[in-house]
N, C-alpha and C positions, 0 to 999 in steps of 0.2 A: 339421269342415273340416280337410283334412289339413294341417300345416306343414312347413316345409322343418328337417331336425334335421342338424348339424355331428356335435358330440362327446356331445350330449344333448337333452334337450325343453327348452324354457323350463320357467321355475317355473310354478305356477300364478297367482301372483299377473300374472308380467307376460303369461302367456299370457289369461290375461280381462281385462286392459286394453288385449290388444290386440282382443279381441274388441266389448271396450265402445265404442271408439275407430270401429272399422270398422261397427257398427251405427249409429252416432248416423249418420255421416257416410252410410251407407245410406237411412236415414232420412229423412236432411235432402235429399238428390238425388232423392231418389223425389217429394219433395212438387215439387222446384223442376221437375222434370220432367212431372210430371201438370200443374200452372199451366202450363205453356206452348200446353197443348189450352184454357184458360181463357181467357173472354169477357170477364170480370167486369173491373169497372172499376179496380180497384188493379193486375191484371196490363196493360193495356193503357194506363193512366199511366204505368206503369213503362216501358214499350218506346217510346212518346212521349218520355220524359224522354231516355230512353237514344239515341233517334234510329235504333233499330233499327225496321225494318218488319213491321207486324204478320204479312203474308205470310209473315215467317222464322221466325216463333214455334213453329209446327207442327214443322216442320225440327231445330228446335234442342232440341225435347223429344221427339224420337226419337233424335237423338243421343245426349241425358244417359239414356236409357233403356236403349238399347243400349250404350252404355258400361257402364250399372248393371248391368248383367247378367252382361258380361264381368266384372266388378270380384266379383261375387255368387261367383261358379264358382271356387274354389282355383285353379284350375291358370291359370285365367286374369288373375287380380288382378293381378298386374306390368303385364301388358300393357295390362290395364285403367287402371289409376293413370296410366300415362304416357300416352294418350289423354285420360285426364280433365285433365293436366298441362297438354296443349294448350287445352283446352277452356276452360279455369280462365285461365289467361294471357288468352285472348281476351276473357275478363268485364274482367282489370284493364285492359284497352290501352280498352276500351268505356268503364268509367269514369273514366279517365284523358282519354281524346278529350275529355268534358262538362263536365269540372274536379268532380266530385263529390267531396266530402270524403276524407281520406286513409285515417284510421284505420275510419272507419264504412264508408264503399265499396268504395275504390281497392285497399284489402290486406285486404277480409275473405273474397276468394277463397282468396288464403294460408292463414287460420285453416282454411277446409273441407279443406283440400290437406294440411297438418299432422294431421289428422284420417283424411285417404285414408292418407296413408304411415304414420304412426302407428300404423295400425291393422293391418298389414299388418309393417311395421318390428318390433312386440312379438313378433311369432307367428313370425319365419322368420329363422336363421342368417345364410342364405346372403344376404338384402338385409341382415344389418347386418356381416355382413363387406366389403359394398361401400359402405355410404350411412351418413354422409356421407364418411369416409374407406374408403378399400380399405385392408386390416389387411397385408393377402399377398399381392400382385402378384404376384409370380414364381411362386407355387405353381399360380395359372390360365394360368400359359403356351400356347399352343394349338402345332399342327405352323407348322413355317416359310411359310409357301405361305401358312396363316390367316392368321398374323399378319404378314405382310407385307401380305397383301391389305389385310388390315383397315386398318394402318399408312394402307395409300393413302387408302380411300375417308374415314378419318375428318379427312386434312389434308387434302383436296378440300375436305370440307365446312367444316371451317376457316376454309381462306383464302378460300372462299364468306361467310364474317358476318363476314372481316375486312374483306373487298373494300367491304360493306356501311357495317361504319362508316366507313372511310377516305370512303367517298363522300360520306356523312350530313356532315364535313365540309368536303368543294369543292363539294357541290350547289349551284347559286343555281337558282331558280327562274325560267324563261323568263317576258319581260311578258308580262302578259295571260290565261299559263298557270293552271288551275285549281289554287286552292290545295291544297298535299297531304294526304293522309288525317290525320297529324297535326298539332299546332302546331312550326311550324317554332322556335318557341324551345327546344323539347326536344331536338333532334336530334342538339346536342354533347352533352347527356346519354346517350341511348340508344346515341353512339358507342363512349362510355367502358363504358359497361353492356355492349356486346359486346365491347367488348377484355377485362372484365374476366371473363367469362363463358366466353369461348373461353380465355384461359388455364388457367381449372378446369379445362377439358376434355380441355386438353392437357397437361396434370399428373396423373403413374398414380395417385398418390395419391388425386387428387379427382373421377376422370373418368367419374363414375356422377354426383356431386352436379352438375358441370360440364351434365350431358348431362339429368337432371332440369332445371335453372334454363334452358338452352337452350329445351328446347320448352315452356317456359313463355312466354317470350319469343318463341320462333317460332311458337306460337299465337297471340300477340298483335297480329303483324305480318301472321299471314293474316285476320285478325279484322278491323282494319283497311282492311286493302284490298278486302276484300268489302265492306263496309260502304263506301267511297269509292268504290264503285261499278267495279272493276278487274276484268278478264274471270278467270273461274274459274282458269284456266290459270294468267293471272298471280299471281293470289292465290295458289294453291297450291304456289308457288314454295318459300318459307318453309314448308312442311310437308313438304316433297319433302327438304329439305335438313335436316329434324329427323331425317328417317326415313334419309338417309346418315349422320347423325351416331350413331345407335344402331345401324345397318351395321355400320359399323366398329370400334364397342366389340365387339357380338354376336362380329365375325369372331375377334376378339384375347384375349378374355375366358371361359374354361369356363365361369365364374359365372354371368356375364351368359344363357349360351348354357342353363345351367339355369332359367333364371327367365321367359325370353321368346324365343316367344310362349306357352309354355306350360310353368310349374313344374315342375319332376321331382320326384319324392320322392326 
């Protein structure tokens, strides 16, 4: 598997930890992916518990499968991770909707995710020149016209999750209207989680980490409203606006523009 090389190779030790890292977590998708074509009564207590409908189970273990694939392929693993990012966010907003335990459910998508980039973070320069911090902003400068544009489309999407939490706090809920996809006692939470979340994004230093923990969370949030039963359209509102928010790094950033959709050597 080719990796992306700066000023030299990794060592060997951290280049097979990252190799160890990225198979376990291979491993571990492949099984949660093949159960989802599964009858058998522990996969179907589970998607009862979870209040997901059997009907989506199919759906959702061809996603984790084609995701797995792209994630398999070098050139394609960036792009893959951050597809699995979304994917993974929608598990915690799932267990978070049922109040499932915190450390045992709710964050053990995190632990598989730390595992996706881990795995992937060992083996290649050029994501650990960007994740969690960017080392050298200035040296990925793009032509003016790039990063201008980029500039744009990334505060569009922006003030699009600020728009969001400002709302999350003047919403009242109309009488009689169907309760919303989540529990409305979270919602000055999740306010603060996108302010806190779009500031990384908007900081050059952290706007690779900023723009991972986004479509974590805007995975969660289309996760949700499918599940609340909101038309496709509307749901995929919140992945519309993950995918301007890696626009606009893509537009600004040569790094970025090496890694996704497809790694350079």
């Amino acid at each position: 598997m080719p990796v992306e090389v700066a000023n030299s190779s990794p060592s060997k030790a951290t280049l097979y930890t990252g190799y160890a890292l990225s198979v376990l977590f291979i491993l571990f998708m492949l099984m949660d992916g093949v159960m989802k074509f599964s009858t058998a009564e522990p996969v179907v207590q589970t998607l009862k518990q979870l209040e997901i409908p059997a009907s989506m189970a199919a759906s959702l273990g061809v996603i984790t499968l084609v995701c797995l694939a792209l994630y398999i392929i070098p050139a394609t693993s960036v792009l893959a991770s951050i597809l699995f990012t979304g994917y993974l966010g929608g598990a915690i907003a799932i267990h978070a909707r049922v109040g499932n335990p915190l450390f045992t459910h709710m964050l053990f998508p995190i632990y598989v995710a730390l595992f996706m980039w881990g795995g992937i973070w060992f083996r290649d320069y050029t994501l650990r020149d960007l994740f969690p911090v960017v080392k050298n902003p200035a040296s990925s400068a793009p032509s003016k016209a790039l990063l201008y544009t980029g500039y744009v489309v990334s505060v569009l999407a922006a003030l699009f999750v600020l728009f969001s939490a400002v709302m999350k706090f003047v919403y009242v809920p109309p009488a009689g209207a169907p309760p919303p996809g989540f529990p409305m006692q979270h919602m000055h939470t999740l306010a603060y989680l996108e302010f806190v979340l779009v500031a990384l994004y908007l900081f050059p230093r952290t706007t690779f980490f900023g723009a991972v923990f986004l479509t974590g969370y805007l995975g969660g949030a289309t996760a949700i409203d499918l599940r609340a039963g909101e038309s496709v359209g509307g749901s995929l509102v919140p992945a519309i606006t993950g995918v301007a928010l890696w626009a606009g790094y893509w537009l600004r950033n040569a790094q970025v523009r090496k890694l996704i959709p497809v790694r350079n050597k």
